[in-house]
N, C-alpha and C positions, 0 to 999 in steps of 0.2 A: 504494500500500500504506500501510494506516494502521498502527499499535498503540496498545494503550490499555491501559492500565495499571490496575490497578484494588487494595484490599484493604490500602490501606498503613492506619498509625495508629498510637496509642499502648497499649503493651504493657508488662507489667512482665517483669524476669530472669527465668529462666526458664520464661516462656510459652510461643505459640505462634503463630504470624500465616501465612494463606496467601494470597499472592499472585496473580495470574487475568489475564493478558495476552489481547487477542484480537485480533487480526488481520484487517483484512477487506483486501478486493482478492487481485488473484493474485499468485503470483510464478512464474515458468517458469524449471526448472533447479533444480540441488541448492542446499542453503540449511543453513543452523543456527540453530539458535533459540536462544536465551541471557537472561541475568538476568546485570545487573551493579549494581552499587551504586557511590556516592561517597560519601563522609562527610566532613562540614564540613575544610574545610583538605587534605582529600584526594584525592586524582587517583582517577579512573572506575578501577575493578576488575572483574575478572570474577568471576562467581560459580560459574557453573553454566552446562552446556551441555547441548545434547540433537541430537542428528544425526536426519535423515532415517530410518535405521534403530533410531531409539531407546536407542542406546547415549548415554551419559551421562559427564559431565567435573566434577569437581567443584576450588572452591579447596582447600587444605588447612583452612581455617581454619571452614570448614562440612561438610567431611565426617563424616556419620555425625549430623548435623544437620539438614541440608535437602537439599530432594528436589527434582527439577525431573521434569515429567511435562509432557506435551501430549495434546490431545483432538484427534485431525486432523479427526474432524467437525463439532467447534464451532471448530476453528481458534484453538483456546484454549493456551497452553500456561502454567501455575502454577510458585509454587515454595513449597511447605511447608516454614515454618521451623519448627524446636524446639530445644527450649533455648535461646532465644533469651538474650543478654548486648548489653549496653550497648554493648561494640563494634562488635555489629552494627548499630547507630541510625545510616541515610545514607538517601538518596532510592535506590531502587531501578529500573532502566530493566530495557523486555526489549528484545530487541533480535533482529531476523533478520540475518544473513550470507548474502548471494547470495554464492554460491560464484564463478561467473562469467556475466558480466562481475561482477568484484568490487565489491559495493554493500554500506551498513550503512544498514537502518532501526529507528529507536529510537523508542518510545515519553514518554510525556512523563513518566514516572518519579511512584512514589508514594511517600512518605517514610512508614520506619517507624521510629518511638522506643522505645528499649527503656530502662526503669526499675528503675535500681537499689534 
């Protein structure tokens, strides 16, 4: 299973940037897909999730902000940000979650900057 990350760059306060994960290979068994970020000097976060049934989990610090969606037939799954702030500026990874046997596969992460 690969990811690839895709859509990072440079943005000013309040823009907009959407992110495009895609996934190739299988994975057998339940799973969750996710979007996490790091920001310089700071430990890997989670952002957003998305369950097999499409229900959705968001941090506090982006709800009502960014949206996490997947295409199960492009094996894609995004995250629209808005209103994006300066705090949000870290590399961004997706990431699947095999449920079980418990595995993490991560993406290579795309950095996005956001401009005061």
């Amino acid at each position: 299973v690969q990811l690839q990350a895709s859509g990072g760059g440079l943005v000013q306060a309040g823009g907009s940037r959407r992110l495009s994960c895609m996934k190739t290979g299988s994975i057998f068994g339940l799973f969750t897909m996710a979007w996490y970020r790091q920001a310089p000097g700071n430990q890997r976060e989670l952002v957003a999730t998305i369950d097999m049934d499409d229900s959705t989990n968001y941090a506090d610090s982006v709800k009502g902000r960014f949206t996490i969606s997947r295409d199960k037939a492009k094996h894609t799954v995004d995250l629209q940000m808005n209103c994006l702030n300066p705090e949000d500026t870290a590399v961004y990874y997706c990431n699947v979650a095999l449920l079980f046997p418990a595995h993490n596969y991560w993406g290579q992460g795309t950095l996005v900057t956001v401009s005061s």
